[in-house]
C-alpha positions as CSV (number, residue, x, y, z in Angstrom):
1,X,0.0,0.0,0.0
2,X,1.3,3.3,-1.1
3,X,1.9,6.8,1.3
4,X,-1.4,8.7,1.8
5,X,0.2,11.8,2.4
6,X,-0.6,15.2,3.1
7,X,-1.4,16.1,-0.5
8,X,-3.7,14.0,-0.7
9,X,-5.9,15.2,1.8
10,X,-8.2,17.4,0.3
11,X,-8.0,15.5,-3.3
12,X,-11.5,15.7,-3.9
13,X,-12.1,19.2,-3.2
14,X,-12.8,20.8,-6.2
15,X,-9.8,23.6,-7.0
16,X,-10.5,27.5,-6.7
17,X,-8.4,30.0,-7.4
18,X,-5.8,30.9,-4.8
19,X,-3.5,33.8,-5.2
20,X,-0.5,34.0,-3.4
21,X,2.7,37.0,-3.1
22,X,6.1,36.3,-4.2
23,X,7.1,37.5,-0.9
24,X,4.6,35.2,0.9
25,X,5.9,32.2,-1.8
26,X,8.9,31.2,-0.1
27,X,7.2,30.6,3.4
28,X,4.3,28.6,1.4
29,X,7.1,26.4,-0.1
30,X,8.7,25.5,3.7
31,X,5.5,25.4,5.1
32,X,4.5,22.8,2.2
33,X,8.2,21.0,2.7
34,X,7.1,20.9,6.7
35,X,4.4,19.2,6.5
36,X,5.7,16.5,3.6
37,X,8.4,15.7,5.6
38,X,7.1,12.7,7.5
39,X,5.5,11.3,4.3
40,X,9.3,11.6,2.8
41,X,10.6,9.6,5.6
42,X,8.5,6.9,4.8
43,X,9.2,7.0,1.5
44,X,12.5,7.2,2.0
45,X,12.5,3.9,4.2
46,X,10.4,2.1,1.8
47,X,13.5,2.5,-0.7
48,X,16.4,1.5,1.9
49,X,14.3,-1.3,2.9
50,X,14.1,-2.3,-0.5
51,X,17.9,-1.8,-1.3
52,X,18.6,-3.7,2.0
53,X,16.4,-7.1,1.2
54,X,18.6,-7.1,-2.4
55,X,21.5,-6.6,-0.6
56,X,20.7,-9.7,1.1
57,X,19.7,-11.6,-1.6
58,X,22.9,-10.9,-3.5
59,X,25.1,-11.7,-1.0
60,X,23.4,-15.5,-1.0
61,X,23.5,-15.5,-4.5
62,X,27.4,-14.5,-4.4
63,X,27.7,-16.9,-1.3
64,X,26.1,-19.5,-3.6
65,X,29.2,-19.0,-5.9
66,X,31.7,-21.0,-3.5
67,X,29.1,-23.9,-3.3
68,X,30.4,-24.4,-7.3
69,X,31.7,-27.8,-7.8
70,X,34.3,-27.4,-10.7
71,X,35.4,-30.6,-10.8
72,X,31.8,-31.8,-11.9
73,X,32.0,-29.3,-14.9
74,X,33.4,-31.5,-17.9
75,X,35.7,-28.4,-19.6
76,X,39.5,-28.2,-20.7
77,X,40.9,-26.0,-17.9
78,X,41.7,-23.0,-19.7
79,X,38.1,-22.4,-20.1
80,X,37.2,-22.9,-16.1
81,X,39.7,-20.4,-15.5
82,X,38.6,-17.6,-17.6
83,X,35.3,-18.1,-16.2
84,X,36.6,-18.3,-13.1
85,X,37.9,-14.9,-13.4
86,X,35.3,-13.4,-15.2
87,X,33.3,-14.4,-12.3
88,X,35.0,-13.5,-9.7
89,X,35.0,-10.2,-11.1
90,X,31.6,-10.0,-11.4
91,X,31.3,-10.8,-7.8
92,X,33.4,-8.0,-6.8
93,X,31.1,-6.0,-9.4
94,X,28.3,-7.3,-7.8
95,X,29.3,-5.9,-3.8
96,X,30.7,-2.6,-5.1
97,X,26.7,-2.1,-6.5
98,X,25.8,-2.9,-3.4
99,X,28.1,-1.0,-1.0
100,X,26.9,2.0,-3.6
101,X,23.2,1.7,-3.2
102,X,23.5,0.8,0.8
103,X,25.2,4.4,1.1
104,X,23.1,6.3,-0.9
105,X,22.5,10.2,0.4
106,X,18.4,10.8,1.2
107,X,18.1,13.5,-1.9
108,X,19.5,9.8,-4.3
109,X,16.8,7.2,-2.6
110,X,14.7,7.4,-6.2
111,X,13.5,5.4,-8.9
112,X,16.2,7.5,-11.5
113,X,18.9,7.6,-9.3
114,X,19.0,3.4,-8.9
115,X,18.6,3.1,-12.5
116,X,21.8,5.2,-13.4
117,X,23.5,3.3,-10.8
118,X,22.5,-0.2,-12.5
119,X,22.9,1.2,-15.7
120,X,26.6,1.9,-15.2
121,X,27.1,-1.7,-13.7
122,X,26.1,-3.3,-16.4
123,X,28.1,-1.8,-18.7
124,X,31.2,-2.6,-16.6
125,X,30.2,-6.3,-16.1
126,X,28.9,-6.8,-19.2
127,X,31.7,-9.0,-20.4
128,X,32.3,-10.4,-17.1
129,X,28.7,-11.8,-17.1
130,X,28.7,-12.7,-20.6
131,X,31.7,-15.1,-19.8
132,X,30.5,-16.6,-16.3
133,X,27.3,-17.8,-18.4
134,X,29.1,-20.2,-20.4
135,X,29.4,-22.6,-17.5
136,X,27.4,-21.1,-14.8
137,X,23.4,-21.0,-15.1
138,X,21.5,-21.5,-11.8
139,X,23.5,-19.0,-9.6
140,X,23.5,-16.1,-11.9
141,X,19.5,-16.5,-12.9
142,X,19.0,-16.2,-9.2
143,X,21.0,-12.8,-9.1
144,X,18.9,-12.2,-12.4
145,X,15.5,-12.9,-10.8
146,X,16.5,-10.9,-7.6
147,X,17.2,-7.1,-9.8
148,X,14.2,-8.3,-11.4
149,X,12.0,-7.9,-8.8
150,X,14.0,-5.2,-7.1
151,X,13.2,-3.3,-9.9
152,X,9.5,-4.1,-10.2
153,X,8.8,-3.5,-6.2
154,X,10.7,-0.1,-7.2
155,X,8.9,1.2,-9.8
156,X,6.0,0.1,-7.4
157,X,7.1,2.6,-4.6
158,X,7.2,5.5,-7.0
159,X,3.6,4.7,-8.8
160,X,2.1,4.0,-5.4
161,X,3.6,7.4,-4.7
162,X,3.4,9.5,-7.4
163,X,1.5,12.1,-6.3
164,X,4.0,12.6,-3.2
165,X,7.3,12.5,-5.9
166,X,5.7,15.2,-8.2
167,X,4.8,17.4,-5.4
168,X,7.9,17.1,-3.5
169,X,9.8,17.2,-6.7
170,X,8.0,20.7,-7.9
171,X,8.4,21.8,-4.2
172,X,12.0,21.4,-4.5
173,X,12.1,23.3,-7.9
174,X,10.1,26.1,-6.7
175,X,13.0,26.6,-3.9
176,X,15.2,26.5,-6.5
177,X,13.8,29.1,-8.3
178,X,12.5,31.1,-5.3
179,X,16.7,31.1,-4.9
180,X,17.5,32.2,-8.8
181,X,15.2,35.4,-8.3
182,X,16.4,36.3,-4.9
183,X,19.9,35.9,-6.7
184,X,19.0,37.7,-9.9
185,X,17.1,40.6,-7.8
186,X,20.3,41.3,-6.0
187,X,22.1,41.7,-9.0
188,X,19.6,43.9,-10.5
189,X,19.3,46.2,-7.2
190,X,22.9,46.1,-7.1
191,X,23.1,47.1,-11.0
192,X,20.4,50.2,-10.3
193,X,22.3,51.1,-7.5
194,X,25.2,51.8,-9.8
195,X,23.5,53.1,-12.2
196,X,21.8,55.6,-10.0
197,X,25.5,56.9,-8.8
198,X,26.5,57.2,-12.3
199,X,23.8,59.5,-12.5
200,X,25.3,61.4,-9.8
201,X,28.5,61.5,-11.3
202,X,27.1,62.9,-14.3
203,X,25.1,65.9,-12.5
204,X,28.3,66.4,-10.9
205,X,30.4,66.8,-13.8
206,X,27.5,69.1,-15.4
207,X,27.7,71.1,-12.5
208,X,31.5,71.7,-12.8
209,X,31.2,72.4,-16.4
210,X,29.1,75.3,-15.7
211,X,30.9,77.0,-13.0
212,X,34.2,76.4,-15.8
213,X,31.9,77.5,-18.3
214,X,31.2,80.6,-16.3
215,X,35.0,81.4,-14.8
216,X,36.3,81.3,-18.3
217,X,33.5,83.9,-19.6
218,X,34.9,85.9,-17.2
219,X,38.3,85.3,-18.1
220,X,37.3,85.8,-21.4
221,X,36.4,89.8,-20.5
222,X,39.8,91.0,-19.6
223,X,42.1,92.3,-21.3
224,X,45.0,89.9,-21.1
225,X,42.9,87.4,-22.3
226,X,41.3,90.0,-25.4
227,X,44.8,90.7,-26.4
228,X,45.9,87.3,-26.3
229,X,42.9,86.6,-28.7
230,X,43.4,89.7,-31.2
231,X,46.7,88.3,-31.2
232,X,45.4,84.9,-32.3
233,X,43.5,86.6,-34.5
234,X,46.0,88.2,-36.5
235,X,48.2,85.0,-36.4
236,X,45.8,82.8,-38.3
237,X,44.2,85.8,-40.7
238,X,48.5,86.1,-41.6
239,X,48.8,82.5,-42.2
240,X,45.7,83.1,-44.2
241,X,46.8,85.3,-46.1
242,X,50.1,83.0,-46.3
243,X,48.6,80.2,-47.7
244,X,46.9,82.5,-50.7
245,X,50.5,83.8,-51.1
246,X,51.8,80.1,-51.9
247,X,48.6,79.6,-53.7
248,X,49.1,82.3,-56.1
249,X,53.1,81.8,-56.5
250,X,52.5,78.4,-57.5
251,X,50.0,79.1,-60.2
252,X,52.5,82.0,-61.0
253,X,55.0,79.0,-61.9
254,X,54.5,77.1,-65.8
255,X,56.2,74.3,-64.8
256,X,55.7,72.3,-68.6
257,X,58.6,75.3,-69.4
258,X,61.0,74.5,-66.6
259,X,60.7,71.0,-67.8
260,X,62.0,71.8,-71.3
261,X,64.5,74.2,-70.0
262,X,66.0,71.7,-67.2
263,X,65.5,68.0,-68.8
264,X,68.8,67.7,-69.2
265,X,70.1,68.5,-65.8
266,X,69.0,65.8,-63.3
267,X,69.2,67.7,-60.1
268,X,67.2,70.5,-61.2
269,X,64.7,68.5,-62.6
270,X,64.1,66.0,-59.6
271,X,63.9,69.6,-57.3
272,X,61.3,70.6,-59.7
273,X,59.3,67.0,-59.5
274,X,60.0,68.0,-55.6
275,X,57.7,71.3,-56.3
276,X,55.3,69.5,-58.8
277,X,54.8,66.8,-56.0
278,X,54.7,68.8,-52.8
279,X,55.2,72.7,-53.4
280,X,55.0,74.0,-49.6
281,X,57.1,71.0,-48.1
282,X,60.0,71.5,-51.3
283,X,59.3,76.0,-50.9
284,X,59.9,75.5,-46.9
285,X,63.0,73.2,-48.0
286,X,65.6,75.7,-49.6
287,X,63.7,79.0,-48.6
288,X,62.4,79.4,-52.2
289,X,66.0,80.3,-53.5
290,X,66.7,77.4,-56.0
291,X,62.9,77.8,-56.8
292,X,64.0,81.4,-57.8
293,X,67.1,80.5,-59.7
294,X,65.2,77.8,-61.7
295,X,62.2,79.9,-62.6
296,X,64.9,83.1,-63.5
297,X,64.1,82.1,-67.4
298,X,60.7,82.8,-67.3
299,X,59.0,86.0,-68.7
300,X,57.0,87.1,-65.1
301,X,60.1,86.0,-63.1
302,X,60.2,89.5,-61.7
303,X,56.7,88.5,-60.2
304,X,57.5,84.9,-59.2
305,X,60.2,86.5,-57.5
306,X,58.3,89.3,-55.8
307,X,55.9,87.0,-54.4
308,X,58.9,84.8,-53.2
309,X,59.9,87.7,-51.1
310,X,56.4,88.6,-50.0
311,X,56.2,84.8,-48.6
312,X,59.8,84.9,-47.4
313,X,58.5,88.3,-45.3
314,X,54.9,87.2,-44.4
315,X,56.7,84.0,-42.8
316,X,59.0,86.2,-40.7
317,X,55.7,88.4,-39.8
318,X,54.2,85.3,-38.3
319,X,57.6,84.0,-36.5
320,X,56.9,87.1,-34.1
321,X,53.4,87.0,-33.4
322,X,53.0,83.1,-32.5
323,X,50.8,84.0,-29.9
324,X,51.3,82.4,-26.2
325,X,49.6,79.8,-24.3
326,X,45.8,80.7,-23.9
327,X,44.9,82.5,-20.7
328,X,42.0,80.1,-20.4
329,X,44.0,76.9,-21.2
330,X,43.6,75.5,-18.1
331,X,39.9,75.9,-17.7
332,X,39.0,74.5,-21.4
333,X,41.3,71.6,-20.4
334,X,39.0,71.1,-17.5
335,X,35.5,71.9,-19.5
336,X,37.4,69.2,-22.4
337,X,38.2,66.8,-19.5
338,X,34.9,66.6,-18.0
339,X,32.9,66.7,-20.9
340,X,34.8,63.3,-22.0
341,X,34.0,61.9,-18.1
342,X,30.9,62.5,-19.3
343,X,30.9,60.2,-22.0
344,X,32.3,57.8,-20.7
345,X,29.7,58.0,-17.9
346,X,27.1,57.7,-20.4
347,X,28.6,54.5,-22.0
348,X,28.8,52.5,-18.7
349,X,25.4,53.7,-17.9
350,X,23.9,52.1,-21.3
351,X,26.1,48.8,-20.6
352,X,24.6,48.8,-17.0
353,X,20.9,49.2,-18.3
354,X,21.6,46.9,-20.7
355,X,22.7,44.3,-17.9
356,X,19.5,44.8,-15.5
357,X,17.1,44.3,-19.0
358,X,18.8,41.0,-19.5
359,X,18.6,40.0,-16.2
360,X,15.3,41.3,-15.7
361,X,14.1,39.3,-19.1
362,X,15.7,36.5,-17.5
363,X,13.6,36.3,-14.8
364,X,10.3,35.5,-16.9
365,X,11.2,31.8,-17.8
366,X,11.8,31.3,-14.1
367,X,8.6,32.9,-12.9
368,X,7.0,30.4,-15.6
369,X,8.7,27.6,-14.2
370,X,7.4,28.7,-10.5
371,X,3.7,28.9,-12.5
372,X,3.9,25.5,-13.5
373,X,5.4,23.9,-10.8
374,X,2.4,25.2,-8.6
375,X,0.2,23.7,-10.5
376,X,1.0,20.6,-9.4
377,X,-1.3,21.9,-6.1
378,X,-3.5,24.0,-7.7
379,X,-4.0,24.5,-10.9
380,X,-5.8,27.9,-10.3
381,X,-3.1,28.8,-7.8
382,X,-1.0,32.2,-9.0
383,X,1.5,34.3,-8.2
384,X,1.9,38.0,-8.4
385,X,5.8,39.2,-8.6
């Protein structure tokens, strides 16, 4: 007779709907574990009670083994003795099973559990037995007929039982999952958290970027900093004016001319591929004085060499007003500096977000698994998360 147990009390009952919060779950699930747990115990013992009677049996079957008469078994000797060894292993097979099953923890005393167990054995002693049965019947049909019905009286247990292994098996997986969401909702708290003092870090560094933003205006108003920037001013409107200067003395230049006036002289020609390729890098190179010499054959040489000197002057006009380091440096370096703290604030913040919606998706196939896992109770029974 099977385990009448605790779910089964109100089995008839027709089931209504029964709603239930997560944070009221978890003391549902003990409370449910509680009460099952003297129905377990019997359970439990109806196993080891099982696995000790085959102990038993085995161990006369095994004993059986030394009652053998060999010298009634009409076989050259080389054949005894392989099957001799063969089983002798398979005894020693046979009480390492057993030693295995005898100490089995209380979460392995189940029907899947034993079956892995045999399931390895036999493919250990598979050869073993296969060799013992070519001489010895009787004693290994007895071991046979023994697992037989250990098996059979187990599958009994658990169909006697079923009702008790599916509830205590879903109460055991809602505890499980009632643990992945506590875990997951840490994470996630922890994960806001972090995201909420990135947030503060932000609002910080906008705060300092408008008190820089405001010391520099200031700075900006006097007048070291205005003639520092007229300064500046007139630096890049000469270099300007510099770069229309080399502009307008190369297209001064026909260099198809030059060509059939220097071909045969190597050096001149490779300075004037030297122009042709790069004009400012080969102009900055000798000063514009070979360019001069070179371009003396041409008909507007007097203005290629006018704007020569203009350039050669404008350059020296710009030597002396390079202006100095910005009165305001300092403070753009800070308004640059937390600007890119910024930035990077914002880029951990979307990683972080993107963590907690991954986690937080994560948590609906668990939720489901808690949903169906109830059901094994009630089938109207919900949670709300």
């Amino acid at each position: 007779m099977g385990i009448f147990d605790f779910f089964r009390d109100k089995k008839e009952e027709s089931k209504k709907n029964e709603v239930i919060s997560h944070e009221e779950l978890s003391q549902w699930t003990e409370n449910k574990i509680s009460e099952s747990q003297n129905q377990k115990t019997k359970f439990h013992a109806l196993i080891k009670n099982r696995v000790s009677k085959l102990s038993e049996e085995l161990k006369h079957g095994t004993d059986s083994f030394k009652n053998i008469n060999w010298e009634k078994i009409k076989v050259e000797e080389r054949i005894k003795q392989i099957v001799k060894e063969n089983l002798n292993n398979y005894e020693s097979h046979l009480a390492s099973l057993m030693q295995e099953l005898n100490n089995l923890k209380e979460s392995e005393l189940n029907k899947e559990r034993i079956y892995e167990i045999f399931s390895s054995f036999d493919k250990r002693t598979a050869m073993n037995y296969q060799k013992s049965t070519y001489l010895i019947g009787k004693e290994l049909e007895y071991i046979n007929k023994s697992v037989s019905l250990f098996f059979k009286d187990i599958g009994k247990i658990h169909n006697e039982n079923k009702e008790f292994i599916i509830k205590a098996e879903a109460l055991s997986n809602i505890k499980r999952n009632l643990k992945e969401l506590e875990e997951s909702d840490k994470t996630i708290a922890r994960i806001r958290e972090d995201i909420s003092n990135i947030e503060k870090e932000i609002a910080l560094s906008e705060n300092k970027i408008k008190d820089y933003e405001n010391s520099l205006s200031e700075i900006q108003k006097g007048e070291q900093y205005l003639k520092w920037n007229n300064k500046k001013e007139e630096f890049q409107e000469k270099n300007e004016n510099l770069k229309r200067e080399m502009q307008n003395l190369q297209s001064f230049i026909d260099f198809k001319a030059l060509a059939r006036t220097w071909h045969e002289n190597p050096p001149e020609m490779q300075i004037l591929t030297d122009y042709r390729s790069n004009f400012n890098f080969a102009f900055h190179k000798d000063k514009g004085e070979v360019l001069a010499r070179l371009t003396n054959s041409l008909e507007n040489k007097e203005t290629i060499s006018e704007a020569i000197l203009n350039i050669i002057e404008l350059e020296k006009e710009i030597q002396n007003i390079i202006p100095e380091e910005s009165p305001s440096i300092s403070l753009e370096k800070e308004i640059q500096s937390a600007k890119e703290k910024i930035s990077s604030l914002h880029e951990r913040k979307s990683a972080e977000s993107r963590k907690a919606d991954k986690l937080t998706l994560a948590r609906t196939p668990i939720i489901n698994a808690i949903t169906s896992n109830l059901s094994a109770f009630n089938p109207n029974m919900s949670v709300i998360f």
